[in-house]
C-alpha positions as CSV (number, residue, x, y, z in Angstrom):
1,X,6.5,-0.7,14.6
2,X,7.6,-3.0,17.1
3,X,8.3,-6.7,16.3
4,X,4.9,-8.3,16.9
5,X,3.7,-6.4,13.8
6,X,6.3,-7.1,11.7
7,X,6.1,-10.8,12.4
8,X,2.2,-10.3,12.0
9,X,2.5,-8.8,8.7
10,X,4.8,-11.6,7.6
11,X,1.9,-14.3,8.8
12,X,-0.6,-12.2,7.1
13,X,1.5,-12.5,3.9
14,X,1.9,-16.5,4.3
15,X,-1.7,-16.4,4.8
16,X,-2.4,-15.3,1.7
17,X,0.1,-17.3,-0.1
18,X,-1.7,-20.4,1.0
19,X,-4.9,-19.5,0.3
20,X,-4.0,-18.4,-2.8
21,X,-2.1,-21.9,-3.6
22,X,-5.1,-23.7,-1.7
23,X,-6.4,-26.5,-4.0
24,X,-9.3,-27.7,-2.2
25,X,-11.0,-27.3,1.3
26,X,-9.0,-28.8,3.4
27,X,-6.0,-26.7,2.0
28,X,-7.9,-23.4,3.0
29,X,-8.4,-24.8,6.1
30,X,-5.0,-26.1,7.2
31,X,-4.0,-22.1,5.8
32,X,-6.2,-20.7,8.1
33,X,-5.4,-23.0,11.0
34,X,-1.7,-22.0,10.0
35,X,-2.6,-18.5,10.5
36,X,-4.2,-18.7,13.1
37,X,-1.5,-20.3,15.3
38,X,0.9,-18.0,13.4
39,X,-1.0,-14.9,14.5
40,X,-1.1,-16.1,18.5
41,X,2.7,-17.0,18.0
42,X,3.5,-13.7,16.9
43,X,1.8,-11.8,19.4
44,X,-0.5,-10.4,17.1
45,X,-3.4,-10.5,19.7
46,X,-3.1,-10.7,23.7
47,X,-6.3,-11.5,26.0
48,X,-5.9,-11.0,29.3
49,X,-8.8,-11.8,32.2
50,X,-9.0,-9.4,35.5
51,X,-10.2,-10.4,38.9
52,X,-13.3,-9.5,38.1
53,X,-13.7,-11.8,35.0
54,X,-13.5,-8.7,32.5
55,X,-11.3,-9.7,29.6
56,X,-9.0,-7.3,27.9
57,X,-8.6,-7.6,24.2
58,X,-4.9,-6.1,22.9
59,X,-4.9,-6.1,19.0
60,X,-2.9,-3.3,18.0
61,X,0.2,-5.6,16.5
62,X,-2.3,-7.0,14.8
63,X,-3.7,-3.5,13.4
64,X,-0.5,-2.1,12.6
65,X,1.0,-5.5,11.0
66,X,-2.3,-5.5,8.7
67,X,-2.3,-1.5,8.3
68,X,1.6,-1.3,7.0
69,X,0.6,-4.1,4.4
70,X,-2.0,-2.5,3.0
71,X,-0.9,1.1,2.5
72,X,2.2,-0.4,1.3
73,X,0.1,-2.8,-1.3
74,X,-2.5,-0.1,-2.0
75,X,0.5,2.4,-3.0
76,X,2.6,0.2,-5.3
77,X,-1.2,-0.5,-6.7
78,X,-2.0,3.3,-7.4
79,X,1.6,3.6,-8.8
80,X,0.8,0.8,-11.5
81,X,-2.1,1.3,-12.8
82,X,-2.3,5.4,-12.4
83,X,-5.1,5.7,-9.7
84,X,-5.1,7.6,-6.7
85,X,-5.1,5.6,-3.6
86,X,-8.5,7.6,-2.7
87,X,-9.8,5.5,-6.0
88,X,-8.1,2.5,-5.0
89,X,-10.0,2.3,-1.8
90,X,-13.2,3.2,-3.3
91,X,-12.8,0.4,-5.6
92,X,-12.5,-2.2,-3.0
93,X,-14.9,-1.0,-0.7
94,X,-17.3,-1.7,-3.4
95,X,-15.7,-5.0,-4.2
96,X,-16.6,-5.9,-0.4
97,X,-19.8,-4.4,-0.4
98,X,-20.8,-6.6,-3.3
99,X,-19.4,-9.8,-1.4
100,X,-21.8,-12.6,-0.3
101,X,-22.3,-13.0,3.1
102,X,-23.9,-16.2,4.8
């Protein structure tokens, strides 16, 4: 994992933090601006345009930072409370599914 991920995961972490802490709306948004310009400072994402106006998209720090977090989260999860991580999963793809969307 090179250092872009790391830093990403870190900024994913204080994300959450925030959000979590977040007392009203302007809180949740000042934690996602925060994120936001934590995530381009950490190299979570590059965009690059060619000569021919195509733009390239890199997001793999930000894949890996978000990837390590969760397996690490989902493990000490399954550890605690005696599911598998197969169940884990499962469980919180139905928690998602059941989110509203606007």
């Amino acid at each position: 994992m090179d250092e872009s991920a790391k830093l990403t995961a870190q900024v994913l972490l204080d994300f959450y933090a925030n959000a979590a802490d977040a007392r009203d709306q302007l809180d949740e948004d000042k934690a996602f601006d925060d994120a936001f310009t934590g995530l381009e400072e950490a190299g979570a994402f590059t965009v690059e345009v060619d000569d021919d106006d195509e733009v390239q998209l890199d997001v793999t720090p930000l894949l890996l930072g978000t990837t390590v977090t969760l397996q690490w989260l989902i493990g000490q999860l399954a550890k605690a409370v005696d599911y598998t991580e197969e169940e884990i999963l499962f469980d919180l793809r139905t928690f998602i599914e059941r989110l509203e969307t606007e």
